[in-house]
C-alpha positions as CSV (number, residue, x, y, z in Angstrom):
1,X,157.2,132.9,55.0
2,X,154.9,134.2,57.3
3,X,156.3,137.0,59.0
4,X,153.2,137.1,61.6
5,X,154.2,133.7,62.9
6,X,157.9,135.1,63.1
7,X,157.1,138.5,64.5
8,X,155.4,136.3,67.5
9,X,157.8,134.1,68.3
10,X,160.5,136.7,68.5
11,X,158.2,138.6,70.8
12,X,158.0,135.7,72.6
13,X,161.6,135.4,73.1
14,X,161.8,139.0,74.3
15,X,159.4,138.5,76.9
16,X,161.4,135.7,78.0
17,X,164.7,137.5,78.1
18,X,162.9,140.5,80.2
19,X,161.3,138.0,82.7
20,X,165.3,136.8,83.3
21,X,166.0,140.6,84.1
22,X,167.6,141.3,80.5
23,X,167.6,144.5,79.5
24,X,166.0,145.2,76.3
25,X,167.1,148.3,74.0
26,X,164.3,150.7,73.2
27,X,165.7,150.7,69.4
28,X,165.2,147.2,69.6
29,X,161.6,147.4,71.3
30,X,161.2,150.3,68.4
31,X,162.2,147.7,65.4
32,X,160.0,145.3,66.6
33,X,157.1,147.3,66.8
34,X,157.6,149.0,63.5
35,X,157.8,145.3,62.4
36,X,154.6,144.7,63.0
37,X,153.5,147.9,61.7
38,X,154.8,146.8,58.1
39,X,153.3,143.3,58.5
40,X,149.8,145.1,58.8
41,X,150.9,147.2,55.7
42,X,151.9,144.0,54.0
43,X,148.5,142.5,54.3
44,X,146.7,145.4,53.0
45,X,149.3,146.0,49.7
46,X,151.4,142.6,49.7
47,X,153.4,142.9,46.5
48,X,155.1,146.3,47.8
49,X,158.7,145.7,47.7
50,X,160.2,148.0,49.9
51,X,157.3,146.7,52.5
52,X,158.9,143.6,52.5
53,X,162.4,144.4,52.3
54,X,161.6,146.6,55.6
55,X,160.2,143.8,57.5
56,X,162.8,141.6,57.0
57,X,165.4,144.3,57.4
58,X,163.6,145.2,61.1
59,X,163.1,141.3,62.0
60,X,166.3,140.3,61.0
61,X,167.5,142.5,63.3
62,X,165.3,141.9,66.2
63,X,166.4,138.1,65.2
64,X,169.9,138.8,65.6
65,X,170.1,140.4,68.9
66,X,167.3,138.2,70.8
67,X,169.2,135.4,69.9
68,X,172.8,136.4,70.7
69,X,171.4,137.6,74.2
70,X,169.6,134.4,74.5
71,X,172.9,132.6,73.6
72,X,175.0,134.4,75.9
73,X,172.2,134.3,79.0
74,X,171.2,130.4,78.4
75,X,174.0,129.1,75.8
76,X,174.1,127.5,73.1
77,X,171.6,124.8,73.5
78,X,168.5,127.2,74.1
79,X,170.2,129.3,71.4
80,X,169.5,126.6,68.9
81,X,165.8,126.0,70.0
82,X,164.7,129.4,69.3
83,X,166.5,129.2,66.1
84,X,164.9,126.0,65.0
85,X,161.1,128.2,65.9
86,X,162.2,130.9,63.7
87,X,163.3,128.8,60.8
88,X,160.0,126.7,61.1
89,X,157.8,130.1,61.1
90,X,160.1,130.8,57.8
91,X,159.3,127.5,55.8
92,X,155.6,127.3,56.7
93,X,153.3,127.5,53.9
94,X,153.0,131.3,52.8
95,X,148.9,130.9,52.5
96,X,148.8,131.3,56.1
97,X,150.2,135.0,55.8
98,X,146.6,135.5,53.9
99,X,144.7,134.4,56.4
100,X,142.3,137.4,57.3
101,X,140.3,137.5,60.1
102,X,136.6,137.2,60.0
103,X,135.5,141.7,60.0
104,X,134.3,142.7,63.8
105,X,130.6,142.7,64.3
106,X,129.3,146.3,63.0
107,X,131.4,146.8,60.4
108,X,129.7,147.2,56.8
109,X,130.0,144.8,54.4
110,X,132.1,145.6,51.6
111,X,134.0,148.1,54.1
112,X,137.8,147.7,55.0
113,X,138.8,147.2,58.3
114,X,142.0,147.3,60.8
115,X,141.9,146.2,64.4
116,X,143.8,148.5,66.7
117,X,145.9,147.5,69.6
118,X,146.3,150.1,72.2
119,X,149.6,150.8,74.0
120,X,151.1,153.7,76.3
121,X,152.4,155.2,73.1
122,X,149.5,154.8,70.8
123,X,145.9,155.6,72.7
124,X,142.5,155.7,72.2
125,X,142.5,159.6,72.0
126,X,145.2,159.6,69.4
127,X,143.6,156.7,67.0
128,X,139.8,158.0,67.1
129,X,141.3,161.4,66.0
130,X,143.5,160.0,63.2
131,X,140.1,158.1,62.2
132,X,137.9,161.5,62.2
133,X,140.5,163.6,60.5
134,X,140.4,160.9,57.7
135,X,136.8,160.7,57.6
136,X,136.6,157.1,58.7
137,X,134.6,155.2,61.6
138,X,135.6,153.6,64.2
139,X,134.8,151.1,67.3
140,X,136.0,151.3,70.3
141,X,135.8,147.5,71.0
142,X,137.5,147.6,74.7
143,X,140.2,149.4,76.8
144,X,143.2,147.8,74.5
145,X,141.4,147.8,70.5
146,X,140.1,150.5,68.4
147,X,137.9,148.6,65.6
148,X,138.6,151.8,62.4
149,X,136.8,151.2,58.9
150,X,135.8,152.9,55.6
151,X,137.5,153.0,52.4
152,X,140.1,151.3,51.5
153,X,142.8,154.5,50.2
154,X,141.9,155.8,53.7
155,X,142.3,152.8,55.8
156,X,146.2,152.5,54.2
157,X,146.7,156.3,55.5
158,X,145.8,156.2,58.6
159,X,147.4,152.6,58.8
160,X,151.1,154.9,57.8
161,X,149.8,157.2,60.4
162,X,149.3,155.2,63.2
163,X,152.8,153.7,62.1
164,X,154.6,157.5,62.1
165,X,153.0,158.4,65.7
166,X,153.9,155.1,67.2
167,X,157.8,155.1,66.1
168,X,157.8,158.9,66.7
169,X,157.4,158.2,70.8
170,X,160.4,155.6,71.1
């Protein structure tokens, strides 16, 4: 299962819902996000148990709600089609959870690396500190991604950081 191909198309259905004018909970919006916090996790330290089992607790979730508003705003038919998206990104082949993007220009061979993607909760300010009080480096690669590498003990705490400051503001 690749929970990066599920964790897009149910954000994919929640931007559809909000361009209808549904109203999206913020623990839902929260879920979602700490979702993808996890999946980052996951990547780094994949055999982790409770990783997974949080990920699928928090999608599962997500799942369940987008698609019983999706049912009740669009019925049954569109219901079904975001089902059968879901249950593909479920049944594709698990290597392409492994995939790992080619490191950012700059960034030291042999160094670990996470890309960064800025929000109004998590900003630039806030991730170049956690990455100087951890005694890593970072990028600033544009106004929305934060490019943060060194070691990789380091790189999985301020990964858990940057998940505790971003559920702490929903």
């Amino acid at each position: 299962m690749t929970y990066k191909e599920r964790w897009k198309i149910l954000e994919e259905l929640l931007k559809h819902l909000s361009s209808k004018g549904e109203a999206v909970p913020k623990g839902l919006l929260k879920d979602l996000r700490s979702a993808k916090t996890l999946i980052q996790i996951y990547r780094v330290k994949p055999d982790d148990p409770e990783t997974i089992r949080k990920i699928e607790e928090y999608l599962d979730n997500v799942e369940f709600q987008l698609i019983a508003k999706i049912q009740s705003l669009e019925g049954e038919e569109s219901a079904k089609r975001w089902m059968m998206k879901l249950e593909k990104a479920r049944t594709s082949l698990e290597s392409k959870e492994e995939e790992v993007s080619k490191p950012p220009y700059g960034v030291p061979r042999g160094k670990k690396w996470v890309r960064i993607s800025l929000d109004e909760n998590l900003n630039e300010e806030k991730v170049v500190k956690a990455a100087r009080d951890l005694g890593l480096e970072f990028r600033v690669e544009d106004e929305r991604r934060v490019t943060v590498f060194g070691e990789e003990e380091k790189i999985k705490m301020f990964i858990k950081k940057m998940a505790e400051t971003s559920s702490q503001k929903t």
